[in-house]
PAPALO-523827 format. One record per residue (C-alpha): x, y, z; residue in one letter. Coordinates in steps of 0.5 Angstrom, whole numbers. Last residue first. Example, Ala and Ser with C-alpha at 12.3 -4.5 7.8 and 13.67 -1.06 7.14 Angstrom:
2
{{27,-2,14},'S'},
{{25,-9,16},'A'},
END
This chain:
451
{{21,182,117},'X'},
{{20,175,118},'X'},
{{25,170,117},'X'},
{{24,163,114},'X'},
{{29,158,117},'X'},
{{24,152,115},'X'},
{{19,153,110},'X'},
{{13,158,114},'X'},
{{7,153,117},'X'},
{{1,153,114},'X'},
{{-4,158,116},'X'},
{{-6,161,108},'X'},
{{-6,154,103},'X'},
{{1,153,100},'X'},
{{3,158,94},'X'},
{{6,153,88},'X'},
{{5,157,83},'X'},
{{6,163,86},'X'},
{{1,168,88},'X'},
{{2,175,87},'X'},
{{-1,180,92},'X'},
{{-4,186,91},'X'},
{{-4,191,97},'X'},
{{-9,193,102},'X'},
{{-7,197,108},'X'},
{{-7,195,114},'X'},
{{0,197,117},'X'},
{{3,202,112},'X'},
{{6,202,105},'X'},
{{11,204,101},'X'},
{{13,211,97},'X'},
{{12,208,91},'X'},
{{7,202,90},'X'},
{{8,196,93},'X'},
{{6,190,90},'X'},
{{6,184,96},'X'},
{{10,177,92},'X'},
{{7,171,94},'X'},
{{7,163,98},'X'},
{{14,166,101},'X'},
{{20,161,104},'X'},
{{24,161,97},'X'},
{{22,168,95},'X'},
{{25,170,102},'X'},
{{32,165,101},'X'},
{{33,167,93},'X'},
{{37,173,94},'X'},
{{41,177,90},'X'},
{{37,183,88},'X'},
{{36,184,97},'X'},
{{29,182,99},'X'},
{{32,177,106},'X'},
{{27,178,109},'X'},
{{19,177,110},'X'},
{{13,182,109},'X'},
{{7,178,112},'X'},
{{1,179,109},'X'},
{{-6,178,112},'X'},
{{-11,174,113},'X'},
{{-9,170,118},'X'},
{{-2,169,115},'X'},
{{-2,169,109},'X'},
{{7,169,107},'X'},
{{10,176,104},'X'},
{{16,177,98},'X'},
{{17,184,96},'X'},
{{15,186,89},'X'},
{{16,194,90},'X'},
{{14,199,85},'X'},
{{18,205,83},'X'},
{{19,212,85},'X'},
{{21,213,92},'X'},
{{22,207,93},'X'},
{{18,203,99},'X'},
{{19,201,106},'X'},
{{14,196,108},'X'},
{{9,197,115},'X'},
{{7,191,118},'X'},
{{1,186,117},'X'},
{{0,187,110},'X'},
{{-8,187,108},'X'},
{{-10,183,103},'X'},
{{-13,184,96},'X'},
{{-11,177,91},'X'},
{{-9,179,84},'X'},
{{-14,179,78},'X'},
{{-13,173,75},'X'},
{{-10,172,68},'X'},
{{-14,169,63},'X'},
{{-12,161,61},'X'},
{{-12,163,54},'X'},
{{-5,159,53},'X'},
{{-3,166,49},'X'},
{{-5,170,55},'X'},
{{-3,166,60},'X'},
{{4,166,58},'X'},
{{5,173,56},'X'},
{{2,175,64},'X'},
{{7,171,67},'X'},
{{12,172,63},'X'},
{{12,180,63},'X'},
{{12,181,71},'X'},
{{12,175,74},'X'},
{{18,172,71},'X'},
{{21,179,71},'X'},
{{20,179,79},'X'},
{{24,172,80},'X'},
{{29,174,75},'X'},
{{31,180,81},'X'},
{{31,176,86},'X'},
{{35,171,82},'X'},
{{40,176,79},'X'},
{{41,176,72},'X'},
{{36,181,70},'X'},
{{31,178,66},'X'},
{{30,179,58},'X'},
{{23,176,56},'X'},
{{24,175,48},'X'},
{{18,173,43},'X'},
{{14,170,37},'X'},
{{10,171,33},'X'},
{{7,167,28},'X'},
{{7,171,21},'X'},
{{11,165,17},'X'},
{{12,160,20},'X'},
{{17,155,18},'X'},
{{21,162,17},'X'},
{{21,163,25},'X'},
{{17,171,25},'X'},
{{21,176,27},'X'},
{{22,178,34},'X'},
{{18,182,39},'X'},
{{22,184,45},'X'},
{{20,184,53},'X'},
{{25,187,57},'X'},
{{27,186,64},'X'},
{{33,193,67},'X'},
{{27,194,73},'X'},
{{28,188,77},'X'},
{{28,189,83},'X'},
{{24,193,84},'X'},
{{19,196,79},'X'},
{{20,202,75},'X'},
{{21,197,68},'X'},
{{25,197,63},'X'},
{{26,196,56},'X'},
{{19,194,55},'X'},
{{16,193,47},'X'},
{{23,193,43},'X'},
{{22,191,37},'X'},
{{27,186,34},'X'},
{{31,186,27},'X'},
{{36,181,29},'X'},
{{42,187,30},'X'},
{{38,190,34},'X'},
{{37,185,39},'X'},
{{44,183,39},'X'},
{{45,190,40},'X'},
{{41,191,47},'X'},
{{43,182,49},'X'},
{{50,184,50},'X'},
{{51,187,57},'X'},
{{59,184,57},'X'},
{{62,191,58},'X'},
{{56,193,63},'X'},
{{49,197,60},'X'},
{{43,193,62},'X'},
{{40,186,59},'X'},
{{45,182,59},'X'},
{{43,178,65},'X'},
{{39,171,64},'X'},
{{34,170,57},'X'},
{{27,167,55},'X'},
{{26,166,49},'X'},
{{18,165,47},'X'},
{{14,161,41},'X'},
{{21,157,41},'X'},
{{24,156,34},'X'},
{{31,158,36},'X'},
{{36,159,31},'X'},
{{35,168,32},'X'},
{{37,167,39},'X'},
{{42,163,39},'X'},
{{46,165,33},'X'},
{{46,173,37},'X'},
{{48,170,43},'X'},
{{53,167,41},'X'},
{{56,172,36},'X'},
{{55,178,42},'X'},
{{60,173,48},'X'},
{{59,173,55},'X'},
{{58,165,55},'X'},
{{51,162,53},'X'},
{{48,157,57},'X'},
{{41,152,55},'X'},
{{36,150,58},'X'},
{{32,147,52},'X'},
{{24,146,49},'X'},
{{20,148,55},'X'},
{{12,147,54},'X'},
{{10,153,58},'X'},
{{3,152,63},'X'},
{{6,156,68},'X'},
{{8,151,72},'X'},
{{13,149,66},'X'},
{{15,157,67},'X'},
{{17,155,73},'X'},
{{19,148,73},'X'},
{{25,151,66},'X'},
{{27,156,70},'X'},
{{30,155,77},'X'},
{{36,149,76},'X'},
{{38,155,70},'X'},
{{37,161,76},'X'},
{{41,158,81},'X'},
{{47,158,77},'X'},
{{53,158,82},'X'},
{{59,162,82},'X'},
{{66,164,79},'X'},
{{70,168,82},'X'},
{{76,163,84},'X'},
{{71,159,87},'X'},
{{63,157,89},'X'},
{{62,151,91},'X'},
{{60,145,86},'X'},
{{57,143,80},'X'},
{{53,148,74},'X'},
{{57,153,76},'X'},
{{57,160,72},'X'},
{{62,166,70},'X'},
{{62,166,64},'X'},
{{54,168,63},'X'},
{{48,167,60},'X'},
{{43,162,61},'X'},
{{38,161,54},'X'},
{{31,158,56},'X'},
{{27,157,50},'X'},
{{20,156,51},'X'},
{{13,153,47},'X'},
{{6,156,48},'X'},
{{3,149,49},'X'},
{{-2,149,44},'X'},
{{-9,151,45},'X'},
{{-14,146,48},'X'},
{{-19,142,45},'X'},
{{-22,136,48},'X'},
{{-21,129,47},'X'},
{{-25,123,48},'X'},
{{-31,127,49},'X'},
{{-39,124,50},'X'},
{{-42,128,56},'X'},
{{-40,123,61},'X'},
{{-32,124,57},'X'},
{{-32,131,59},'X'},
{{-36,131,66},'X'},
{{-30,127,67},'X'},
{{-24,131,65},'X'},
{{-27,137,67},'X'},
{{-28,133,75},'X'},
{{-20,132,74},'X'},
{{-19,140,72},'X'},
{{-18,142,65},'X'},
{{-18,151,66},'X'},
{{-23,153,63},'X'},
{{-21,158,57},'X'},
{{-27,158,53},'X'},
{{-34,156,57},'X'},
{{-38,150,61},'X'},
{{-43,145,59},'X'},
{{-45,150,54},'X'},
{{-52,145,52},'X'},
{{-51,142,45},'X'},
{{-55,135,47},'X'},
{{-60,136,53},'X'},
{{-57,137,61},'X'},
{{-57,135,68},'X'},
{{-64,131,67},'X'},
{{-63,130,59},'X'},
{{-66,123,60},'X'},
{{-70,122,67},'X'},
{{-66,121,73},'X'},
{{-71,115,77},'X'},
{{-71,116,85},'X'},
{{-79,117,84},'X'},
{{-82,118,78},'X'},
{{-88,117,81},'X'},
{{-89,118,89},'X'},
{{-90,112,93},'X'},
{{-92,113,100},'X'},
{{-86,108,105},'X'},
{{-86,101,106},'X'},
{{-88,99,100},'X'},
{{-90,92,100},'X'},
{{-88,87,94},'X'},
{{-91,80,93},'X'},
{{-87,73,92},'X'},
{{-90,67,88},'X'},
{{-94,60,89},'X'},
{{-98,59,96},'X'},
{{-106,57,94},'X'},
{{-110,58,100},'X'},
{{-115,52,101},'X'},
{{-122,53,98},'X'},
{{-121,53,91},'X'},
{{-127,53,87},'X'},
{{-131,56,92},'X'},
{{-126,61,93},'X'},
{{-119,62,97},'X'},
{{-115,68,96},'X'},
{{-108,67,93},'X'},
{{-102,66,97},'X'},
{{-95,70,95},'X'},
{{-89,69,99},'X'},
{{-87,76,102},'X'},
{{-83,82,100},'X'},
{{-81,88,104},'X'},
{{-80,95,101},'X'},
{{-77,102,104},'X'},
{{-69,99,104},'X'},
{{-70,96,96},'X'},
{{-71,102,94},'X'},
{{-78,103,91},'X'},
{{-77,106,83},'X'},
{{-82,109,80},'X'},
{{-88,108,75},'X'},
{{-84,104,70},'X'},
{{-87,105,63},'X'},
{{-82,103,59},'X'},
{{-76,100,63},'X'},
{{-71,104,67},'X'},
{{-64,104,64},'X'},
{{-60,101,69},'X'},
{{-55,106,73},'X'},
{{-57,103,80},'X'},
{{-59,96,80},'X'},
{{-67,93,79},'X'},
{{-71,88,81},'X'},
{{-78,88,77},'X'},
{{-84,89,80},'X'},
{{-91,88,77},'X'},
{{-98,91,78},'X'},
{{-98,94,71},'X'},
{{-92,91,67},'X'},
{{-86,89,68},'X'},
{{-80,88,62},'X'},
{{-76,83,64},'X'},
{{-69,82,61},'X'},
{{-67,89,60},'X'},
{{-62,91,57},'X'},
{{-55,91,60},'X'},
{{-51,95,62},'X'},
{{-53,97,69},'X'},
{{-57,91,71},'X'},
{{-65,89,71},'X'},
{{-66,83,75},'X'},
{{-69,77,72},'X'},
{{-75,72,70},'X'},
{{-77,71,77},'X'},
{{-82,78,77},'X'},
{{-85,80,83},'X'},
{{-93,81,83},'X'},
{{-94,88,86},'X'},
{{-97,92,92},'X'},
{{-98,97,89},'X'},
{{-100,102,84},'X'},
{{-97,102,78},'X'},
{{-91,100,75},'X'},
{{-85,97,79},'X'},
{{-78,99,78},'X'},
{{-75,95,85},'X'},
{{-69,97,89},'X'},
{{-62,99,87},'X'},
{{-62,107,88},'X'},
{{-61,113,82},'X'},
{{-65,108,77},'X'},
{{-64,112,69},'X'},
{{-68,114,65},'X'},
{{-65,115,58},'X'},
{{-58,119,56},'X'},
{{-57,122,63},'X'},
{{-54,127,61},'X'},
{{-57,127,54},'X'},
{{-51,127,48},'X'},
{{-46,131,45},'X'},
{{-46,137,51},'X'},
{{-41,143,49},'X'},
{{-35,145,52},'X'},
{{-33,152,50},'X'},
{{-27,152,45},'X'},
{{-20,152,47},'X'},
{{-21,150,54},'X'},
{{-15,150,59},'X'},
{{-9,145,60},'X'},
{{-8,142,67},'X'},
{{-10,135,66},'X'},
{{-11,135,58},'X'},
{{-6,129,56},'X'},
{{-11,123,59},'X'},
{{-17,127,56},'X'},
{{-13,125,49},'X'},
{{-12,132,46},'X'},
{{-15,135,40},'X'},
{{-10,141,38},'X'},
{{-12,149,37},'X'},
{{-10,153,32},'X'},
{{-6,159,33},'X'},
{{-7,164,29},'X'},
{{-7,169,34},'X'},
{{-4,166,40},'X'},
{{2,171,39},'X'},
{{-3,177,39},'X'},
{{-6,175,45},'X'},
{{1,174,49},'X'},
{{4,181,47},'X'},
{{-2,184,49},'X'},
{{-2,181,55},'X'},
{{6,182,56},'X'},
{{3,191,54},'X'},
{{-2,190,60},'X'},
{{4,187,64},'X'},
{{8,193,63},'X'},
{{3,198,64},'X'},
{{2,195,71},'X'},
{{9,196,74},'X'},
{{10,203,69},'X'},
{{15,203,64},'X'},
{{22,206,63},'X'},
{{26,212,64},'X'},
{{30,213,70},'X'},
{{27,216,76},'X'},
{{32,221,79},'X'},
{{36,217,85},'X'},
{{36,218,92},'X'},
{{39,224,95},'X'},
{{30,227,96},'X'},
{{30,222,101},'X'},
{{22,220,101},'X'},
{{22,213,102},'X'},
{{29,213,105},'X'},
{{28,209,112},'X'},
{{29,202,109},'X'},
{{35,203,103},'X'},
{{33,204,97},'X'},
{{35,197,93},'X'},
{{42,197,90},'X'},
{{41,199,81},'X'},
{{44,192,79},'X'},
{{49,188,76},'X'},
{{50,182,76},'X'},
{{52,183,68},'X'},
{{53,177,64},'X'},
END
């Protein structure tokens, strides 16, 4: 595996007419756009899955989702009270209380009044529904006549203690919406309030496309798996790193494997495995064991980004490779990153990113616009991904930026796009949330380092 990369201009070179000549690859943005594409024709065909709602937390939607029933399905009480018919007051019915989930048990008619609780289907012909803190019940006395001189006691009787308005507290059929209404569109991400606006409107299952499926192949001799670095060797922080970002990034990831600095090996591995996408680490510029170019070429692939003019990470690439036997014309993919981790990092957010969303049919969001409180250096030629934290709503650039480095991501909620030539304090720059992006004004990860 090649660690090997093109060092990052110095501060204070922007404009230095000694810095390197623009080498040939493809810009920042179109990069991104030919990953979407990429990601749109690898979802082609794909059909989607029926998932248990309990499975679906996080996916997003296949098809728009449609109501299968009323909402509410029948008039409903919205409070525990009285459902009374016509005007009041009203003789109270002893022969039961109408609960949610079950039929009625009594059924009143004009001038009756029957106790019932919140969700219970409301009886035909209720007028209203009194709430039980805006009534009083009193025992029933008829008035005395000629044939009765003394008040006969026998019965309770229903007072409103506020005016009655008909339909009151009563969620009428269909209120929130009528059988075959879009509830909500294609590609909405499953949220908890999804999950429970889908099973009210009937589902037990929702459509979702398929999980992009991701291999991980680790290259390199000289990785660690355990321990402190020695003799030249040296930990593997992209391998521990991977597998939990494209797995928030909505990737179902098959395997982490590691494959040595050899061409054969590389070259079994990645024309075996029947991911939608292989993900590979270093290889990808022109050092003696640098063999990810040629085993491409000997697999047949299409090259569709061999570099890109950002920093860090410009020797990424992104190949198209021939379809897995067991399914004919299904596409599938390869993103080549950087073996550095800063550099991985920017290749992650580049072209998996971007491929990811589009196959799952997540969309991809518009970065954020945010001001960047200090001024950031640029390339004379590139774009710069540059770790920053939102801090009053603005970008704050933080250290430790080099190809190499983990500890500026690592502290960051996002990574600031800088164009050629840098930035100046206030202006406004993209920037590209993390999975993980914490809410703007928490506390910065402990030993984080501002520029």
């Amino acid at each position: 595996m090649s660690l090997k990369e093109p060092v990052p201009v110095p501060r204070g070179t922007a404009g230095d007419a000694r810095a390197e000549p623009p080498h040939r690859a493809t810009a920042w943005p179109e990069a991104r756009a030919v990953a979407a594409r990429a990601g749109d024709s690898a979802r082609a065909g794909r059909a989607p899955l029926g998932v248990p709602l309990a499975q679906a937390l996080g996916q997003v939607l296949a098809g728009p989702l449609l109501a299968l029933t009323d909402l509410p399905p029948f008039d409903t009480s919205a409070m525990d009270g009285w459902a009374v018919v016509g005007p009041g007051p009203w003789t109270v019915r002893e022969d039961g209380a109408v609960l949610a989930g079950h039929t009625a048990a009594a059924v009143p008619v004009a001038g009756e009044a029957v106790r019932i609780a919140t969700g219970a289907r409301v009886p035909s012909g209720t007028t209203a529904v009194v709430r039980t803190e805006h009534a009083r019940t009193e025992p029933f006395r008829a008035e005395p006549t000629a044939a009765e001189p003394a008040a006969v006691a026998g019965g309770t009787q229903l007072y409103a203690l506020r005016d009655v308005v008909p339909g009151q507290d009563i969620r009428p059929r269909g209120q929130e919406c009528r059988t075959g209404d879009e509830l909500l569109p294609v590609g909405t991400v499953v949220s908890p309030a999804v999950l429970g606006l889908a099973a009210a409107a009937g589902y037990d299952e929702l459509p979702v496309p398929p999980r992009p499926r991701v291999e991980i192949l680790i290259l390199g001799d000289e990785l660690l798996t355990a321990g402190l670095p020695h003799d030249g060797l040296i930990r593997d922080a992209l391998g521990p790193m991977l597998g939990p970002w494209l797995t928030a990034l909505g990737a179902e990831v098959l395997a982490t494997r590691r494959v040595g600095d050899d061409a054969e090996e590389l070259y079994a591995a990645v024309t075996r495995s029947t991911a939608d996408l292989v993900v590979t680490t270093g290889g990808t510029a022109a050092g003696p064991v640098d063999h990810l170019h040629g085993v491409l070429d000997k697999a047949g692939a299409t090259l569709l980004v061999d570099g890109v003019k950002v920093r860090p990470g410009h020797p990424m690439l992104l190949a198209r490779l021939g379809a897995e036997p067991t399914r004919p014309g299904h596409a599938r993919h390869l993103v080549g990153l950087p073996g550095n981790p800063l550099a991985a990092v920017s290749g992650l957010l580049t072209l998996v990113e971007p491929l990811l969303a589009a196959v799952s049919a997540a969309g991809h969001p518009a970065p954020l616009r945010v001001p960047v409180r200090d001024e950031v250096h640029g390339h004379p030629y590139d774009t710069r991904l540059v770790p920053v934290v939102r801090r009053d709503g603005l970008a704050v650039p933080l250290r430790f930026t080099g190809p190499a480095m983990l500890r500026g991501i690592a502290a960051a909620d996002g990574l600031a796009v800088v164009p050629p030539g840098g930035a100046s304090p206030g202006q406004d720059l993209d920037v590209l949330d993390l999975p993980w992006s914490t809410a703007e004004g928490a506390a910065p990860a402990q030993g984080a380092c501002f520029t």
